[in-house]
C-alpha positions in Angstrom: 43.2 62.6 253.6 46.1 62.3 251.3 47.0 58.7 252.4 43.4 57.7 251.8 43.5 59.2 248.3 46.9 57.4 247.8 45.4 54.5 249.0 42.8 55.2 246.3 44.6 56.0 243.4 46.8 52.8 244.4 43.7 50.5 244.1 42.9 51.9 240.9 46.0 51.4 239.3 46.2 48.0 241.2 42.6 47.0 239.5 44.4 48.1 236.1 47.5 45.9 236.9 45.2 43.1 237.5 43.1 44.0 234.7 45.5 43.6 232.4 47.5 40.2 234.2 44.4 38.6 233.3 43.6 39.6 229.7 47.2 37.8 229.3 47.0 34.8 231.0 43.5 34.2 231.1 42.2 30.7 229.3 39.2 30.3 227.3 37.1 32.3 225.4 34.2 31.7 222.9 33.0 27.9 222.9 36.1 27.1 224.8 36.5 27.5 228.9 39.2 26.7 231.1 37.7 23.6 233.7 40.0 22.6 236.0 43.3 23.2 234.2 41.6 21.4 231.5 40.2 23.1 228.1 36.5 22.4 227.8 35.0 23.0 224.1 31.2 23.1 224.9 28.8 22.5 221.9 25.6 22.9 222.5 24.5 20.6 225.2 27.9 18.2 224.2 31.2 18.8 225.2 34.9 17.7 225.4 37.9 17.8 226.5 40.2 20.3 223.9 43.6 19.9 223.3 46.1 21.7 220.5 49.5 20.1 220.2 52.4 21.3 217.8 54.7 18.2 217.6 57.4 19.5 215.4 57.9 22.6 217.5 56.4 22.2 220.9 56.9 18.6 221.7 54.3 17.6 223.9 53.1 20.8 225.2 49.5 21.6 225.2 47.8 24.1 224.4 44.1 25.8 225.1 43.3 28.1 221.9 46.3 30.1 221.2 48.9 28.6 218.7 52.5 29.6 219.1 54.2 28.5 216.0 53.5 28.3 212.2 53.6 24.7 211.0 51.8 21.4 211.6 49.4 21.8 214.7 46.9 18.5 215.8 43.5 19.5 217.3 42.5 16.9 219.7 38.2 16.5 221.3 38.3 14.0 223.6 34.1 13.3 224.4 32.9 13.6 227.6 29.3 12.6 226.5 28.8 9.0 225.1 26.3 10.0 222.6 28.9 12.5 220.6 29.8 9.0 219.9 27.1 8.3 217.9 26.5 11.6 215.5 29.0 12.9 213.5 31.5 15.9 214.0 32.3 18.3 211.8 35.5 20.6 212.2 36.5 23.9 210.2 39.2 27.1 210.0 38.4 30.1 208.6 40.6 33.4 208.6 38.9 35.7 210.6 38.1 37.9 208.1 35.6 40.1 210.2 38.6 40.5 212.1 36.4 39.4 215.6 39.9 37.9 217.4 38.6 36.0 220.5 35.2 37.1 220.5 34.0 35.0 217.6 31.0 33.7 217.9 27.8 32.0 215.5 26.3 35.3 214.6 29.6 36.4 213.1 29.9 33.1 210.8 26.4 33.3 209.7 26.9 36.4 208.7 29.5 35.4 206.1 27.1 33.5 203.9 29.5 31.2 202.0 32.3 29.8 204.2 34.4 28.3 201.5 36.1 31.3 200.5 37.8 31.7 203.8 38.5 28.2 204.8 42.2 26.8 205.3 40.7 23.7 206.8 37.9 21.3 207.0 36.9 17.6 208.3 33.5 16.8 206.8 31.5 15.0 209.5 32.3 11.9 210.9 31.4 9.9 213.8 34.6 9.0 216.4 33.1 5.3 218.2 36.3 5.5 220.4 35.2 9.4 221.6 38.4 10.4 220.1 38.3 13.4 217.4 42.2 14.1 216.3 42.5 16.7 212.9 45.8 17.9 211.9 46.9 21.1 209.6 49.8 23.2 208.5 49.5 26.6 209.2 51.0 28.7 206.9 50.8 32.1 207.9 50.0 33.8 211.1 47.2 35.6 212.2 43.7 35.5 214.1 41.3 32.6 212.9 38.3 31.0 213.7 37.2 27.5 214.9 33.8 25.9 213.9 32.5 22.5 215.1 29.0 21.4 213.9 27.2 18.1 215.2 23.5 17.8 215.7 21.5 15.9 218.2 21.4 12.3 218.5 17.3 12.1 218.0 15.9 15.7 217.6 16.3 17.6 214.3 18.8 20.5 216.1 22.4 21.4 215.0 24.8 22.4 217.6 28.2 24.7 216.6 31.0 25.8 219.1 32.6 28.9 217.6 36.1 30.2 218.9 38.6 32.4 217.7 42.3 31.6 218.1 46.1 33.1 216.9 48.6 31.4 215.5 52.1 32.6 215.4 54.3 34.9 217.7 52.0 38.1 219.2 54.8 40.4 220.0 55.4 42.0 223.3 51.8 41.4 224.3 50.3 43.5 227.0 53.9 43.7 229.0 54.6 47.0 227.9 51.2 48.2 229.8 52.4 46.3 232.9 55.4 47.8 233.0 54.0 51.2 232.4 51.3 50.6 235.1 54.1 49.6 237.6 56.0 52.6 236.9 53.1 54.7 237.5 52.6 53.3 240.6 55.7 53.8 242.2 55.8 57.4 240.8 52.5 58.1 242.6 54.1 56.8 245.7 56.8 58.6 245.9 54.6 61.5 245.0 51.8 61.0 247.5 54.2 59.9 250.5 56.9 63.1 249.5 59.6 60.8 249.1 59.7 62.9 245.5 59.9 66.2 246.7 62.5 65.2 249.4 64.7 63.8 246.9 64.1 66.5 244.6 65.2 68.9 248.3 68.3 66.7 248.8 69.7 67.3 245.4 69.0 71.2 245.4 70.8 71.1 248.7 73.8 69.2 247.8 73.8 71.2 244.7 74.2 74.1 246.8 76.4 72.6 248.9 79.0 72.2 246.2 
């Protein structure tokens, strides 16, 4: 009975472990999704490859949604549908002001009425014809914004958005405070459960003693 109920206690904590592993390394949220170690933007029934690169800082390293460093930062949509070719794009920031973080989404901007007061950034709409859709700006300040991209249909009236929210700048410790914590909770409840604990706890009394 008690190894069973260590056994359980240990999956729980494991499932929390895992839980939280994942929240931190995990790729994609809102209209972007991770697809084959590739970043997928998905608007409407378009999509494209999504890249964010921070020259000055990062070299060539890419990145999903999540922007390390302040400065200049280049968005990159690389069309995996030949008729994004043909209608234009549209591309806008916005502080997330509804404070939403990663789970952004249409409802949310709507819901703002006038965008202009909380945009840092915007590309009007324009049509790539080499499927290429490269915007750059300098981030200022850090914090939790949002990404819009607007383009409509090639022949039906219908307007397509891909909303995600993204953070720019250094996040702190992140969640590996909680991992350590979890991992330090589970090797207590091990030696607990198994009496490892209460043998060392014995040991000392009788050394103690000893002396």
């Amino acid at each position: 009975m008690q190894r069973k109920r260590l056994r359980t206690q240990l999956g729980r904590l494991g499932g929390l472990l895992c839980a939280l592993a994942s929240g931190s390394t995990a790729l994609g949220h809102g209209g972007v999704v991770a697809e084959e170690d590739l970043c997928v933007i998905e608007i409407g029934v378009f999509s494209a490859h999504f890249t964010i690169y921070q020259p000055a800082t990062r070299a060539s390293e890419e990145f999903c949604e999540d922007v390390p460093d302040l400065g200049p930062t280049v968005f990159v949509m690389d069309y995996l549908h030949e008729s994004l070719r043909e209608v234009p794009v549209d591309f806008r920031i916005i502080r997330d002001v509804l404070e939403r973080t990663t789970y952004a989404n249409w409802q949310d901007v709507r819901s703002l009425g006038d965008l202009q007061p909380h945009t840092v950034f915007y590309q009007p709409p324009v049509t790539r014809a080499d499927a290429s859709f490269t915007v750059e700006h300098e981030f200022t300040e850090p914090g939790w914004y949002t990404g819009i991209v607007t383009t409509r249909h090639p022949v039906r009236e219908k307007t397509y958005q891909a909303v995600f929210g993204f953070h720019v700048g250094p996040r702190g410790w992140g969640p590996w405070p909680w991992l350590v914590l979890v991992l330090a909770l589970l090797q207590l409840n091990y030696w607990h459960s198994s009496g490892a604990l209460q043998r060392w706890r014995a040991a000392r009394r009788a050394a103690a003693g000893d002396g």
